[in-house]
Structures are given as C-alpha cells and as structure tokens.
C-alpha positions in Angstrom: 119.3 227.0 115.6 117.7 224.5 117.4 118.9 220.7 118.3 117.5 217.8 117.3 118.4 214.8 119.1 118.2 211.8 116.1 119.5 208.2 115.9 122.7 207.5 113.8 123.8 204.8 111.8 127.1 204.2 110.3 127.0 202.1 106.5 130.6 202.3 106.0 133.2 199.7 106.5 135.2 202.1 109.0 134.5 203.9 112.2 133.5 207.7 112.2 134.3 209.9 115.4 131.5 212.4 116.3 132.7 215.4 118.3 130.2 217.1 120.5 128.9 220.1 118.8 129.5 219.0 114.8 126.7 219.7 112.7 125.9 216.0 111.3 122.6 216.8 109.4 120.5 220.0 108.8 116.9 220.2 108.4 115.3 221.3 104.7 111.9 221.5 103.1 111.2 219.0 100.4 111.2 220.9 97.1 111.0 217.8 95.0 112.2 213.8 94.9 114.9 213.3 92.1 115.5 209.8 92.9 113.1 206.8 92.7 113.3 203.5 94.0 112.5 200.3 91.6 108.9 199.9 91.5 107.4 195.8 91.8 106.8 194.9 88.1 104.4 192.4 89.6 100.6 192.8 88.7 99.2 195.3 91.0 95.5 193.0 92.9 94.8 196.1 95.6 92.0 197.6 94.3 90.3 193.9 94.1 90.6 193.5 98.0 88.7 196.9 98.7 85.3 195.0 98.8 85.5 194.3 102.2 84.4 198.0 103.0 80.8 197.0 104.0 81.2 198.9 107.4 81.8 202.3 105.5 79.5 204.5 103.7 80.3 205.5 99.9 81.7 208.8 100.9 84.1 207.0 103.2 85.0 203.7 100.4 85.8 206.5 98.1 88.2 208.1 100.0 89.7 205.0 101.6 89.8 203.8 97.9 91.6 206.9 96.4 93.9 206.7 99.4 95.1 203.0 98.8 95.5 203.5 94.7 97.6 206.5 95.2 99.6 204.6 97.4 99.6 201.3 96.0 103.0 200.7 95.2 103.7 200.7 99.5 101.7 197.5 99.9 102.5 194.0 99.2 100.6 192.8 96.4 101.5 188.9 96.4 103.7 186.5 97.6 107.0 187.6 95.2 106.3 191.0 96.1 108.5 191.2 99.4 110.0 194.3 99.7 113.8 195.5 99.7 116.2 197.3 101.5 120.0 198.5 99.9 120.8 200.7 102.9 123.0 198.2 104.3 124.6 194.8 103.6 123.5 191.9 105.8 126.2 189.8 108.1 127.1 187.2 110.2 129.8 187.4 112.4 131.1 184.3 112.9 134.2 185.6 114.4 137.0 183.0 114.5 135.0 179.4 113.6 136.0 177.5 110.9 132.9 177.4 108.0 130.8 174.5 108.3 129.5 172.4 105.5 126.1 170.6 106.0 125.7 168.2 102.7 122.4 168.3 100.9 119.7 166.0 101.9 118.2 163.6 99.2 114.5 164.9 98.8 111.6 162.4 97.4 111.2 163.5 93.7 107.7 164.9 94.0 109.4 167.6 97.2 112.3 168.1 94.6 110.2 169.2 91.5 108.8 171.4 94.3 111.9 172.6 95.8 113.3 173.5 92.4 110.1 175.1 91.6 110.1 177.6 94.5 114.6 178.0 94.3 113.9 179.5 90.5 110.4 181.5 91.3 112.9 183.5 94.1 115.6 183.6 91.6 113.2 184.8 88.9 112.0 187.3 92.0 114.8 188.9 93.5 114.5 187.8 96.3 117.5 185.3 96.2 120.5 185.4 94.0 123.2 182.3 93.1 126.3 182.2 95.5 129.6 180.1 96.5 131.4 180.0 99.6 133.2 177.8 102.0 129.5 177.6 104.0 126.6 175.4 102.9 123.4 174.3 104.4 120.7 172.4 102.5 117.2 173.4 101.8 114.7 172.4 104.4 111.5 172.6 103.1 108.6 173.1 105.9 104.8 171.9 105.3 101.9 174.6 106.2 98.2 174.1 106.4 96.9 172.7 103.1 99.5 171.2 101.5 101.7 174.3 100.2 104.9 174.3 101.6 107.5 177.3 102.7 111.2 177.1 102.1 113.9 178.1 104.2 117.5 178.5 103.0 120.0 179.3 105.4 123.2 180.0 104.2 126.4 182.0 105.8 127.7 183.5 102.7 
C-alpha cells in the first residue's frame, strides 16, 4: 500500500487526534455518484455567449460548444447565480468583545426603493437569509460605473 500525503480538514465542533500510521482515507474507483448537489433553477444564457468563437474553426466551436453544454451547470450564468458551499459553517471570532451595534443610516427614498429591491432579490436568491443577534451594521450601498449600485452587508451573526 502506498502513502499519500493529502491535506486534512476538521468540520466538527471538537478536536480529532491523528496518530502516525492510522489509515484516515483509502483510495477507490468511482463506480457511480448517488448524491447530487442542488442545481441553479435560474435560466441557463451559456450557449448565447459561445459566439465569440471567431478565432476557431467549426470543428473546434463544436467541440468547445459540446464541452461547455455538458458542463453548463459549473459556470455562472447571471448575477443570482453565485455559487454555494455547505462543507463548513462560516465564523468570526470575536473572542471576548462585547457585540457592537451600528444603527441604520437614513437612506434618500430613491437609494431605499433600491436597497430594498436588491435585500429581497438575495432573499428571493439564496444568497442571504433573515437573522437576529446582539450585532448589527447597516447596509452600505456602493455606486459602480453607470449607475448600478452593489450592496454590502456586513453583519457578525
């Protein structure tokens, strides 16, 4: 049997003791993949961005084009389409401070429309989820090039 150095990562809450020589993993060949992750319900645009393939001959657009649409579902398709990760639960350690509290800012009514607008499009999304706690910061919202604007919530929940 041959050893394989790899990297290890620990996802439970308490601390695992490795002694040199345990057998932590062994090495199969895949038969077949029982479990799926959730697929992005979101309209899938990839094949409508393969027209930029002028530098390839038709031989080559076909294949590059097969390639991408049987692995579609590993790109980002649009903006809600972010990606996720249940491996591990994120954290800050904020060790012994007391929370801190940072009250909301008043926003002008057109930037609120627009902040609510983009809070329940991430809601809607997945991509954030309601929460309570003893720390709060408000929504900044920053402006990009032409007018659209990115939010950034920062929370310590």
């Amino acid at each position: 049997m041959e050893a394989i150095p790899i990297r290890v990562l620990n996802l439970n809450n308490k601390p695992k003791i490795l002694d040199k020589g345990d057998v932590i993993a062994t090495c199969e060949p895949v038969v077949d993949i029982v479990a799926r992750f959730r697929e992005f319900s979101g309209v899938q645009h990839l094949p409508s961005t393969l027209g930029n393939l002028e530098i390839l001959n038709e031989e080559q657009r076909r294949a590059v084009r097969k390639l991408l649409k049987e692995f579609q579902n590993l790109f980002s398709t649009c903006d809600a389409d972010v990606g996720r990760c249940n491996m591990t639960q994120h954290r800050i350690n904020t060790g012994d401070h007391p929370p801190i509290k940072q009250y909301s800012r008043r926003l002008p009514l057109a930037r609120k429309e627009e902040a609510d607008h983009l809070v329940k499009e991430m809601v809607d999304n997945g991509i954030i989820e309601e929460s309570s706690g003893p720390w709060a910061s408000p929504l900044c919202l920053l402006k990009r090039k032409m007018d659209q604007h990115n939010s950034v919530l920062t929370t310590g929940n």
